[in-house]
N, C-alpha and C positions, 0 to 999 in steps of 0.2 A: 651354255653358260658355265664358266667355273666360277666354281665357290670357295671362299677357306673358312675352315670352322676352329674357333680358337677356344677354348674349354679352361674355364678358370674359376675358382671357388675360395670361398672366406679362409674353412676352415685346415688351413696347411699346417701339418705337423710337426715337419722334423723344422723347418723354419717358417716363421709368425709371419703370416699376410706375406711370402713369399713371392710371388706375382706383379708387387708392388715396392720390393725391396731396393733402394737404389744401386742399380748396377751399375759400372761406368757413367755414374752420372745421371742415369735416366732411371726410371720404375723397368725392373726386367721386363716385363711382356710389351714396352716399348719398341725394342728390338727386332722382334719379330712381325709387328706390325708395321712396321717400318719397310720391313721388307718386300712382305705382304702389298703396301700400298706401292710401291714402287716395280712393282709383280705387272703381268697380262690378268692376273686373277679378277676375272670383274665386282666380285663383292666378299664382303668378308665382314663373319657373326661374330661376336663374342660374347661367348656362353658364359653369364655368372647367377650368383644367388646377394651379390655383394653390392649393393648403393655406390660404397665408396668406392669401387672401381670400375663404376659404370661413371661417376663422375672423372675419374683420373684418366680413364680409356678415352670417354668424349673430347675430355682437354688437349688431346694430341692433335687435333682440328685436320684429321684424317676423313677424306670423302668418301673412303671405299668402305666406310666400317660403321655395322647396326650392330643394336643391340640387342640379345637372344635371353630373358629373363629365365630361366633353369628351374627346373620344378626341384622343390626340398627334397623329395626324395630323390633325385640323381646326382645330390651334390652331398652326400654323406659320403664317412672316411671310408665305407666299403663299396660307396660305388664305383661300377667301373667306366669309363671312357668311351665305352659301347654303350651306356646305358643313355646319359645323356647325348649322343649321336642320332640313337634311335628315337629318341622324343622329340627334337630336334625336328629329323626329316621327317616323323610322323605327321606334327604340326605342321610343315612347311607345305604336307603333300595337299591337307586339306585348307592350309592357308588361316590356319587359328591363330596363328602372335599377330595375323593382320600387317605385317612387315614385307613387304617387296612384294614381286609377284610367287603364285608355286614352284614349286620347281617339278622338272621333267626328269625324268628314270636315266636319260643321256646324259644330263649336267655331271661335271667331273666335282667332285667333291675332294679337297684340300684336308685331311685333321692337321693342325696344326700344334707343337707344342710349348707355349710360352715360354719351357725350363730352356730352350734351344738357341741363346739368343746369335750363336754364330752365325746363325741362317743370314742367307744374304737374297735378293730379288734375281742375279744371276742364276744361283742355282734352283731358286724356286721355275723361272724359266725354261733352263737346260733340262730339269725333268721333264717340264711338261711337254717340251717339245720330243723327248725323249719316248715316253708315254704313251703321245699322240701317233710317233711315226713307227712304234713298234708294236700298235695296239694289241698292248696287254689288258690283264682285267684289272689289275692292281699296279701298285708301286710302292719302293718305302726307302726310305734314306737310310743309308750303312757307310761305314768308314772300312778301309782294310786295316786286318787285325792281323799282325806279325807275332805273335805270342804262340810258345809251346803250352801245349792243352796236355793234361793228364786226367786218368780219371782216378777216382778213391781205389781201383784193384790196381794204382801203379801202372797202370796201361797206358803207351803214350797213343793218343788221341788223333792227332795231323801230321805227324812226321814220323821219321825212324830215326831212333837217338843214337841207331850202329851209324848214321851216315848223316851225323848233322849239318844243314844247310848253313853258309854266311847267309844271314840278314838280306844281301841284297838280292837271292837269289832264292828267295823262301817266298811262295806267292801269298804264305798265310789264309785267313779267310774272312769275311765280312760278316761285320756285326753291326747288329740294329745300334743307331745312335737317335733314334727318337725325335729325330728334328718335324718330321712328316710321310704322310701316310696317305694315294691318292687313289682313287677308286669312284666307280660309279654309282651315283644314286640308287638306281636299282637293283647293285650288286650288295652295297650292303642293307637295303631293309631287306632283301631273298635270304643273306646270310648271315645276318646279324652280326658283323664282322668288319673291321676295316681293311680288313684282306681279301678277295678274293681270287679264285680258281688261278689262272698265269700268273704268275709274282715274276715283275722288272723291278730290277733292284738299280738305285742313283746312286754312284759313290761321291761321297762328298771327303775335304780334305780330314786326315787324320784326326788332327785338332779338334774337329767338333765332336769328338764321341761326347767330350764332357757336358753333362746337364746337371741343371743348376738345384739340384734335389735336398742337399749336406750340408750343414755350415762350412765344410773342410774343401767343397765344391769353388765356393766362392772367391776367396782372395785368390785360389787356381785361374780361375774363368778372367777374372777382372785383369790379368795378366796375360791374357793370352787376349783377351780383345784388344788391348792395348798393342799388341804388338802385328794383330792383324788386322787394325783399323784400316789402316792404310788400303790394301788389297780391299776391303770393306766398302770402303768408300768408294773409289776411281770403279768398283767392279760396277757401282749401281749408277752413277755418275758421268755423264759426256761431257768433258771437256769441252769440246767443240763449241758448248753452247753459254761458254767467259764469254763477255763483250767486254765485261768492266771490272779491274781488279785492285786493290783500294789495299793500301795499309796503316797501320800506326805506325806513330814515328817513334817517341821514346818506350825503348824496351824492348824494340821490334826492328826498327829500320836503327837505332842506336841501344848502346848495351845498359841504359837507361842512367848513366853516370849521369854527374852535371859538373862540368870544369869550370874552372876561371881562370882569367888569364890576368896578370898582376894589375891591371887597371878596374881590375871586377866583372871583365865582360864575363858575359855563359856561353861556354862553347861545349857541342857537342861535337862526339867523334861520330862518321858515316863510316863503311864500308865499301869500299867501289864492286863490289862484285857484287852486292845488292844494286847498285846502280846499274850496271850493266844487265842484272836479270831483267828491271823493268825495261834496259831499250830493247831487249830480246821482242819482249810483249810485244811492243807496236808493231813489229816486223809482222806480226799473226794477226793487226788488226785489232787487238783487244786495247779497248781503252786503258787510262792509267791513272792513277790518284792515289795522294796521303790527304789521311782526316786524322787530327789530333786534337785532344783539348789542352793543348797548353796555347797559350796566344803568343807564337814566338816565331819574331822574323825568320829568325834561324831555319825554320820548314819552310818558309813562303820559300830562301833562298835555292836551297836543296832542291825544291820542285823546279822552282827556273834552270837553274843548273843541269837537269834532269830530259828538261821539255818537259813535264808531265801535263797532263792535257787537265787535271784538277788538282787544286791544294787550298783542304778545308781546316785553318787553324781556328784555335780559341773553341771549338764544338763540344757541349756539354753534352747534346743528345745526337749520337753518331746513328741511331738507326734512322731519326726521323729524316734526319740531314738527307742519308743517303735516299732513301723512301723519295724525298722530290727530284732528287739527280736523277732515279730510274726516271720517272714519272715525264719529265724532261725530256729526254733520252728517246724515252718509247719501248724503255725493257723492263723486265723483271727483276725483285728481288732476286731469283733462282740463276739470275745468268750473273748474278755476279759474285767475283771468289773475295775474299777479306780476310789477313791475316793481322790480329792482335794479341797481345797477352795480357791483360789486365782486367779486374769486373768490369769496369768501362765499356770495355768492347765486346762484352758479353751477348746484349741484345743482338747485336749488329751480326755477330759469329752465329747465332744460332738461327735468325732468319733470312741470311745469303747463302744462295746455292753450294760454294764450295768454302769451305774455313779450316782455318789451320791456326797453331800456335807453339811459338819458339820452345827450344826444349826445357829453358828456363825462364817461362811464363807461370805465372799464378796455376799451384795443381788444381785447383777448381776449375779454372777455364781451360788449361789440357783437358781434364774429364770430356767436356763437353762439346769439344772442335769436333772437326771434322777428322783432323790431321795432324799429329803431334813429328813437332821436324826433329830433326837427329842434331842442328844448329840451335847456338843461342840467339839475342837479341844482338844484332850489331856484328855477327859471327857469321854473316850469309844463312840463316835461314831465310829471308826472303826471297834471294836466291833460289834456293833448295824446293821452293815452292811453285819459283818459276817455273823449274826446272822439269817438275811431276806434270805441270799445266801441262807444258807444250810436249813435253815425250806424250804424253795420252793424247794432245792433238794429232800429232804424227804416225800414233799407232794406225 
């Protein structure tokens, strides 16, 4: 069995209930659990001493994840991460939290660390497969560190400053970035360690040395997830498995204006390279549809225009809508992709398998998509959307 063990407590210091702090949108240790659940990992604890984030953790309506009540004494500011590990697999060995079955001396055991949230389910994967076929005793996640080392007597450390390397040809050397830590049951209650004897090291990309520990951490991090959502996404995500892919119309499929034309009509402007991306679609077989709430000929017309196989105007509630189209159908929420930009389309964006939004959509519902396009509304983001679909069908 593998295990991940997620370790999290009330009392964080350099920043308040830290674990729970909206990151990107989401409470940080979301992220990682995320990835976690989307992992080969078959179950996964989360160690706290803290109520309210034993309710915030449950609300994520994640199946792979119990909850691990943490003794007071292993959740103070001196304890350390071996401490509560060890009480942990103590209890687990003899089966006292009464949670799952015990666990076996073979089980690989996951530490995992909430501060991490670049962690993605690919790489949680690639190690373990990594791991498994190199069997080691351990494992631990590092980035490569390009940086001249000195020491306090002025001594240079990894290189020779008579014959300095270009950057690109300086191997540097790898440092712990704290993302996780894999090892075997019996290796760490023998060692009391989440290291032991052979250490395989996983290199993950640069980027993620950062953890989320410093106030001066965070608008760094929130910056850097933003720009590698993208690779985040498609990395845990099959494309292959769009049937049905749905969008709004003003804001999204038009630049959200509203014309008139001197007799008072409303017109809006389309884009045709948005039209063109959706007849791409059909050619893959992926069903096609607009849901808006405005009640305006105008989309029924666009859709016909279009051929689109649905067009749902006048819709106030676009998740429940779509909820009966799956149901219909014979698919799931998760097979279907949905790009909108407004609260509106909030519900709908965070319970469809793949979600995106224009580059000039509501920043609260960028936070929270899947996918923030490099287009605006009416500018071929939808397009651009397409675009990603089917290049990752293709891969």
């Amino acid at each position: 069995m593998i295990i991940a063990f997620v370790p999290i407590r009330c009392g964080s210091k350099s920043i308040t209930h830290k674990n729970i702090k909206n990151f990107c949108g989401r409470p940080l240790i979301y992220w990682v659990l995320e990835a976690l659940e989307k992992s080969k990992v078959d179950c996964i604890y989360v160690a706290t001493d803290c109520e309210e984030f034993v309710d915030i953790v449950s609300g994520f309506g994640f199946s792979k994840i119990q909850i691990y009540h943490r003794e007071p004494e292993n959740a103070q500011d001196s304890s350390s991460t071996e401490s509560v590990m060890l009480e942990f697999l103590k209890n687990k060995e003899n089966n006292k939290d009464k949670t799952g079955s015990p666990l076996q001396g073979d089980d690989i055991f996951i530490l995992i660390q909430a501060t991490s949230p670049f962690l993605t389910s690919t790489h949680i994967d690639l190690a373990l497969k990594k791991y498994l076929s190199k069997k080691s005793d351990s494992m631990l996640s590092a980035v490569r560190f390009k940086r001249f080392l000195w020491s306090d007597q002025g001594k240079a450390i990894n290189y020779d400053y008579r014959s300095r390397p270009r950057r690109q040809e300086f191997e540097g050397a790898l440092l712990e970035n704290g993302a996780f830590y894999i090892n075997r049951v019996s290796n760490i209650l023998r060692d009391k360690n989440r290291l032991s004897g052979r250490v395989e090291v996983y290199e993950m990309p640069e980027f993620t040395y950062l953890e989320m520990d410093e106030p001066v951490d965070w608008e760094m991090g929130e910056a850097l997830m933003r720009q590698h959502q993208k690779e985040r996404v498609l990395g845990s995500f099959d494309s292959k498995k769009i049937k049905l892919f749905l969008c709004d119309v003003d804001g999204t499929l038009t630049d959200g204006g509203m014309y008139y034309s001197e007799k008072g009509e409303i017109l809006k402007k389309f884009n045709t390279v948005d039209g063109m991306g959706l007849s791409l679609l059909k050619k893959h077989g992926i069903l096609r549809g607009l849901i808006t709430k405005e009640n305006s000929p105008i989309s029924q017309e666009r859709g016909k225009k279009l051929k689109l196989d649905f067009v749902f105007i006048g819709v106030d509630d676009k998740l429940n809508e779509v909820k009966k189209l799956c149901k219909k159908l014979g698919i799931s929420l998760h097979e279907v992709a949905y790009i909108g930009d407004d609260i509106n389309d909030l519900e709908l964006l965070e319970a469809c398998g793949l979600s995106a939004a224009p580059s000039d959509g509501n920043p609260y519902v960028k936070n929270r998509v899947g996918i923030v396009l490099s287009r605006g509304g009416g500018k071929g983001c939808v397009r651009e959307f397409v675009d990603i679909i089917i290049k990752e069908i293709q891969l």
